[in-house]
LUMBA-470804 format. One record per residue (C-alpha): x, y, z; residue number from 1. Coordinates in steps of 0.05 Angstrom, whole numbers, plus 5000, padded with zeros to 4 digits. Layout:
residues N
X:X; Y:Y; Z:Z; k:NUM
...
//
This chain:
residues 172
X:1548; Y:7852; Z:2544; k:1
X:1504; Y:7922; Z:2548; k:2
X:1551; Y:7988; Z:2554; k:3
X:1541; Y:8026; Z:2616; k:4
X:1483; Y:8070; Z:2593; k:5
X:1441; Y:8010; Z:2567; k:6
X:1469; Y:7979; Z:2653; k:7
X:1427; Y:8038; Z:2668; k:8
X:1363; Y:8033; Z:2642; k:9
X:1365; Y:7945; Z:2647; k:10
X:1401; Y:7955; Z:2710; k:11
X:1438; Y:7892; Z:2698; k:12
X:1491; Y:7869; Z:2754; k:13
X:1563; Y:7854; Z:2734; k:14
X:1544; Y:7789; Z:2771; k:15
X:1483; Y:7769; Z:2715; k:16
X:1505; Y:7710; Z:2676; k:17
X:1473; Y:7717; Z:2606; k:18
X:1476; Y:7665; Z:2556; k:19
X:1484; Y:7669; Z:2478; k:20
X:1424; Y:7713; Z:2443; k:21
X:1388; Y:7730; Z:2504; k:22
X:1342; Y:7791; Z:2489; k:23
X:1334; Y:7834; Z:2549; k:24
X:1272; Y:7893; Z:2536; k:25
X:1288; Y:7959; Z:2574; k:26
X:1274; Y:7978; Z:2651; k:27
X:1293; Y:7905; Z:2676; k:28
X:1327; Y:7894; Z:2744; k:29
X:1377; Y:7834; Z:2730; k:30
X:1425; Y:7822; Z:2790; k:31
X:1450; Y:7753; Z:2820; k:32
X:1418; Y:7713; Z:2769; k:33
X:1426; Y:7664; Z:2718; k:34
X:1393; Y:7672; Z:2628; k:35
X:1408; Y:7619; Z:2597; k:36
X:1411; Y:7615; Z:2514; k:37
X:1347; Y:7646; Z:2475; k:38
X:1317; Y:7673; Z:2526; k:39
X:1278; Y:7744; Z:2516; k:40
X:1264; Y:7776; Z:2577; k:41
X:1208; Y:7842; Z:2571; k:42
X:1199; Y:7905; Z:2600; k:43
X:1194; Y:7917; Z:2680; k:44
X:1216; Y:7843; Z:2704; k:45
X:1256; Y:7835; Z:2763; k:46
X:1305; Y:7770; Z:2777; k:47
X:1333; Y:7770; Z:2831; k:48
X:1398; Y:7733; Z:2858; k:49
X:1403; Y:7651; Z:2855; k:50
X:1349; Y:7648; Z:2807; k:51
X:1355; Y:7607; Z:2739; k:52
X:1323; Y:7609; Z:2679; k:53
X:1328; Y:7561; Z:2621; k:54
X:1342; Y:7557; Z:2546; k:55
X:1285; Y:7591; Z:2503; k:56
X:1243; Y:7623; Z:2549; k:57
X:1198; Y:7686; Z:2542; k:58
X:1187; Y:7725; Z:2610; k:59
X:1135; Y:7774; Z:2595; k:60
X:1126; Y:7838; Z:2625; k:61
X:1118; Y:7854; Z:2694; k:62
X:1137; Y:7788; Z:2729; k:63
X:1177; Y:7788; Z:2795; k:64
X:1226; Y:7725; Z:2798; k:65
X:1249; Y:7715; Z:2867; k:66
X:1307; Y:7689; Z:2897; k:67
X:1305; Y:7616; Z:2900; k:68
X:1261; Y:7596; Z:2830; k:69
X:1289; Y:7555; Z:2771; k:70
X:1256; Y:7557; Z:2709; k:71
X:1272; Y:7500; Z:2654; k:72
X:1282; Y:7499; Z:2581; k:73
X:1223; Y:7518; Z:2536; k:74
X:1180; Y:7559; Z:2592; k:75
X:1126; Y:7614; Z:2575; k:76
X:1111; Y:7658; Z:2648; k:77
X:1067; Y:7710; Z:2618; k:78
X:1056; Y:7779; Z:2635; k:79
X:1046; Y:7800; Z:2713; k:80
X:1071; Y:7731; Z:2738; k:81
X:1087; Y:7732; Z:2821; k:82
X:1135; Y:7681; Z:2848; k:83
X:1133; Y:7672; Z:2922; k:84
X:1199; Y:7641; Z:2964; k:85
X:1171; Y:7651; Z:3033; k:86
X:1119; Y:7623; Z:3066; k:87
X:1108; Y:7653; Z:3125; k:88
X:1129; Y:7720; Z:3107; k:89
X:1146; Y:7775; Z:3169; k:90
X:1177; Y:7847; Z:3172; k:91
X:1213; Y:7836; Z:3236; k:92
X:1249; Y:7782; Z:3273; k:93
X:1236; Y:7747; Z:3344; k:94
X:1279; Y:7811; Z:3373; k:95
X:1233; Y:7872; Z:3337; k:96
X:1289; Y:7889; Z:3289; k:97
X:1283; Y:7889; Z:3221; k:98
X:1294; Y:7816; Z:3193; k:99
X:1354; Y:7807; Z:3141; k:100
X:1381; Y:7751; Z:3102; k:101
X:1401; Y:7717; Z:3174; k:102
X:1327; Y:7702; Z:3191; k:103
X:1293; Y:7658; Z:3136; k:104
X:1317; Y:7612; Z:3086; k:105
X:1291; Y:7616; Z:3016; k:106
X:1243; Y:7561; Z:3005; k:107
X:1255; Y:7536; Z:2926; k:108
X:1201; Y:7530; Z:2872; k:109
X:1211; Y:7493; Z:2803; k:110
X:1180; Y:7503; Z:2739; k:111
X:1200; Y:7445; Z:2694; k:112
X:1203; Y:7446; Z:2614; k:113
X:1164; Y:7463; Z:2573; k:114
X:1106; Y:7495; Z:2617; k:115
X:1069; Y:7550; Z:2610; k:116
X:1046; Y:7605; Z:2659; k:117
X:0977; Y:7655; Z:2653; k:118
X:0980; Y:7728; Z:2661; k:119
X:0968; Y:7744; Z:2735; k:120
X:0982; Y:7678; Z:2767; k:121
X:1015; Y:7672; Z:2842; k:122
X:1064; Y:7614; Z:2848; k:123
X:1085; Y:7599; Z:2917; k:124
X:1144; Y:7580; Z:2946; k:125
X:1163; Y:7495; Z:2953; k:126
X:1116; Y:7480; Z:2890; k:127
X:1135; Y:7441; Z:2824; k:128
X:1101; Y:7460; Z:2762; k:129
X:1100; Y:7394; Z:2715; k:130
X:1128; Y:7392; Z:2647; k:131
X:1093; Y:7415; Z:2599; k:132
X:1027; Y:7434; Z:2643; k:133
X:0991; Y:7505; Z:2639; k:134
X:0979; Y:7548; Z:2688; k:135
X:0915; Y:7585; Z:2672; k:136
X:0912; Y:7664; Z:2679; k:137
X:0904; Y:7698; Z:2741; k:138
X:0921; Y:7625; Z:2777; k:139
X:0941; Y:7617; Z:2855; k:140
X:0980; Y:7547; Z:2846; k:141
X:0997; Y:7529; Z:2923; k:142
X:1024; Y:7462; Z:2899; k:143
X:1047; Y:7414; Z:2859; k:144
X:1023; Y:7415; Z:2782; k:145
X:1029; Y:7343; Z:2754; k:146
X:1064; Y:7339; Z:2677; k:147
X:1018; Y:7349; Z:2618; k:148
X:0955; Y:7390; Z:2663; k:149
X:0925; Y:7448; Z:2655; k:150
X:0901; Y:7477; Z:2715; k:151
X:0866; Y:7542; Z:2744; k:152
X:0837; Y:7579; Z:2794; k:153
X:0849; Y:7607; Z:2871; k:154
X:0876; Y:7548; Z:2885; k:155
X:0894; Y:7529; Z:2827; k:156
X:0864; Y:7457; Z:2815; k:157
X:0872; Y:7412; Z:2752; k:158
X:0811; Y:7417; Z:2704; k:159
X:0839; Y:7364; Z:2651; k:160
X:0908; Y:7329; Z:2616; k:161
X:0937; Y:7379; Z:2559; k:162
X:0915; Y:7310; Z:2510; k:163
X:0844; Y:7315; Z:2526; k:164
X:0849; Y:7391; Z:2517; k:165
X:0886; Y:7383; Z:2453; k:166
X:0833; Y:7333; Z:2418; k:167
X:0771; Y:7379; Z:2446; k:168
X:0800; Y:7441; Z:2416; k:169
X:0819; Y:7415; Z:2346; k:170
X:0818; Y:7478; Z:2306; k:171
X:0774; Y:7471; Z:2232; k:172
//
């Protein structure tokens, strides 16, 4: 477990459960959630509360992790990486007030083993991104990504199966 000074620039809650050899870079915001074994986790990533992430993972820099997202074993999110957990998003409730924990309900999002997420992408809330399957850079995946795709674009949409894309880009 970090010593109080290394708390202070991770900022990691006494509430974080980490698992064995999990690498955590500097100026991360830990609190609530759950790093499982192997995992490194860079610079300037938030995770908040309720969230899980799997056995050998890399989160790269910059990636927000919202309440509500599990991440599998094996998982790549790349740098800049946005997860969503509310889809219809408002500042205030039906009364004008401020809106608190009381007035939504965090809406789940699961990225299965082994996938693989581009710099830049969205992911919204109540989507499943298939094992195995890539998300290309800069993607906006409103929903589901079948097992073994790769897809991309705002929306995302599948362009092929990862074998097609694995016999057409045989390196010589």
């Amino acid at each position: 477990m970090p010593n109080s000074s290394e708390r202070q620039l991770k900022r990691i809650a006494s509430d974080v459960r980490l698992g064995i050899n999990v690498k955590i870079a500097d100026f991360v915001n830990l609190y609530g959630c759950e790093i499982s074994d192997n995992t490194k986790i860079g610079p300037f990533v938030e995770i908040q509360k309720n969230a899980r992430i799997g056995k050998n993972c890399k989160i790269q820099s910059h990636t927000f992790i919202c309440e509500g997202v599990t991440i599998e074993d094996n998982v790549m999110v790349a740098h800049g990486v946005m997860f969503i957990n509310d889809t219809y998003p408002r500042a205030t409730n039906e009364k004008g007030e401020l809106q608190d924990e009381a007035d939504w309900t965090v809406e789940p999002t699961l990225v299965k083993k082994g996938a693989s997420i581009g710099s830049g992408s969205t992911i919204l809330s109540h989507v499943t991104i298939g094992e195995k399957s890539i998300v290309g850079a800069g993607s906006v995946v409103t929903k589901d990504v079948p097992p073994n795709t790769i897809v991309v674009g705002n929306p995302a949409r599948v362009i092929r199966t990862i074998e097609s894309a694995t016999k057409s880009t045989k390196r010589i």
